[in-house]
C-alpha positions in Angstrom: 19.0 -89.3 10.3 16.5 -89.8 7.4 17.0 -88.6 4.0 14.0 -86.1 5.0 15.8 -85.2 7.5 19.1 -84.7 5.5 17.3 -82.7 2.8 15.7 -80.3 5.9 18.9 -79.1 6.8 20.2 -78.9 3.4 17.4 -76.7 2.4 18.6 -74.8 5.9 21.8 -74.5 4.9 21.5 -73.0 1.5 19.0 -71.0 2.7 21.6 -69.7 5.3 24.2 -69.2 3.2 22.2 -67.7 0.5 21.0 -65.1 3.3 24.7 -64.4 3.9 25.9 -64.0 0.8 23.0 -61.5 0.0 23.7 -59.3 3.0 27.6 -59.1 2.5 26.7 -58.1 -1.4 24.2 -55.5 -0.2 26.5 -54.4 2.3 29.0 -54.3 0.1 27.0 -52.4 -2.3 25.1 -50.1 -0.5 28.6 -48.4 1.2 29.7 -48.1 -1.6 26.6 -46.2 -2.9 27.3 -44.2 0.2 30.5 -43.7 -0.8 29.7 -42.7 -4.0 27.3 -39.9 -2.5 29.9 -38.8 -0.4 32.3 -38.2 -3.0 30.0 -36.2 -5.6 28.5 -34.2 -3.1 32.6 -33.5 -2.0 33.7 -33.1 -5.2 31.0 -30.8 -6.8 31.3 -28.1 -3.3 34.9 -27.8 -4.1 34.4 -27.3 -8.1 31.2 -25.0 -7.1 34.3 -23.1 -4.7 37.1 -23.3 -7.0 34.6 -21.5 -9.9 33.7 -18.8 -7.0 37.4 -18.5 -5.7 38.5 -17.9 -9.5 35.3 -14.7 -9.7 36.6 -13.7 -7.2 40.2 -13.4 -8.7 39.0 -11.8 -12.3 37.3 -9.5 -9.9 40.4 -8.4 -8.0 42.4 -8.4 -11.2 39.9 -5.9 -12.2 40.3 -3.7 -9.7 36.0 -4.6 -8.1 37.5 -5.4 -4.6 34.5 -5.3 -3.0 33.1 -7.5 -5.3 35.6 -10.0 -4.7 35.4 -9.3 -0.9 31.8 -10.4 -1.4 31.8 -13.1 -3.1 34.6 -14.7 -0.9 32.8 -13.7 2.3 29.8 -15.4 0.8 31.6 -18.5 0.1 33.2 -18.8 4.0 29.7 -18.3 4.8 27.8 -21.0 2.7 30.8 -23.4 4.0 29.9 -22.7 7.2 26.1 -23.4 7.3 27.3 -27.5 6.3 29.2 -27.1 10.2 25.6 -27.4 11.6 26.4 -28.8 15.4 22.8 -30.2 15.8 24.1 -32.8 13.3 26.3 -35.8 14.8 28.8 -36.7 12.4 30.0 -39.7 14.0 33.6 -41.5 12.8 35.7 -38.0 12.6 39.2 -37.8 13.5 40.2 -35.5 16.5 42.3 -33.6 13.6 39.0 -32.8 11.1 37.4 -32.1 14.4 40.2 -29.6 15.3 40.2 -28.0 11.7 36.6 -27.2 12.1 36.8 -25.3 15.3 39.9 -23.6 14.1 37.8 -22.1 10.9 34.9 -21.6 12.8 36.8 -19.5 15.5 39.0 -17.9 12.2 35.2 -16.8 10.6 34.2 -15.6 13.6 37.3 -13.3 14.7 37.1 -12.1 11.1 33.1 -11.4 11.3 34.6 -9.5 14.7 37.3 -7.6 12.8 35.7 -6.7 9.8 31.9 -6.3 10.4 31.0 -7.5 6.5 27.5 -6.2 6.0 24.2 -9.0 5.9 23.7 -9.6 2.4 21.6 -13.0 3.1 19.8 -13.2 6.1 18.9 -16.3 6.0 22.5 -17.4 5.7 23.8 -14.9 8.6 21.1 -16.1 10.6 22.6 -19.8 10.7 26.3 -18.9 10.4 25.3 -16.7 13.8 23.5 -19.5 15.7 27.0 -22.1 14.3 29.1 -18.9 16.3 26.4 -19.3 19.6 26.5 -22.9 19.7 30.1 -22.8 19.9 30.6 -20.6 22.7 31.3 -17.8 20.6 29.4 -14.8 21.4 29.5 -10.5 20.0 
């Protein structure tokens, strides 16, 4: 081989590696950007819940139960509309998968037994069409 030919695949295999160690860094970077979202988007739904869980609380303290049975309602509600089963969430456990069926069944036998009034239509308009797409039916 000629030096020419010896700097050629030099050039190639720096170049290659270079390539490589790029995409494991951006790899490596960009899941755990993805991770990052996942975790702040997690973690401010359940302080956004734990706030409206503790109204709820001061309200019942207060003696304003339907105020509490409101807001709480509400919250199920606003929980459900994330179970949207147009959108594949691919990689989840047979257990998560489990727990979400359970709770949406559990909202809908307690939409059955109670009959909570429509404050949001919007909202009961989705939560209704979640019930629908899982066999769930008036």
């Amino acid at each position: 081989m000629s030096a020419k030919s010896h700097r050629l695949l030099a050039y190639f295999l720096f170049a290659l590696g270079g390539s490589s160690i790029g995409f494991l860094v951006g790899g490596y970077s960009g899941s755990q950007f993805g991770m990052g979202v996942i975790l702040n988007s997690t973690l401010s739904k359940d302080g956004l819940e734990i706030q409206r869980q503790l109204s709820a609380l001061r309200e019942l303290r207060a003696g304003d139960i339907d105020a509490a049975v409101a807001r709480l309602e509400d919250g199920i509600d606003d929980t459900l509309v994330i179970f949207d089963p147009a959108e594949p969430y691919p990689g989840l456990r047979d257990d998560t998968i489990a727990t979400v069926e359970n709770a949406i069944r559990a909202a809908w036998e307690y939409r059955r037994e109670f009959d909570p009034p429509v404050r949001r239509e919007q909202v009961n308009t989705m939560v209704e069409a979640l019930f629908r797409n899982h066999g769930l039916t008036p």
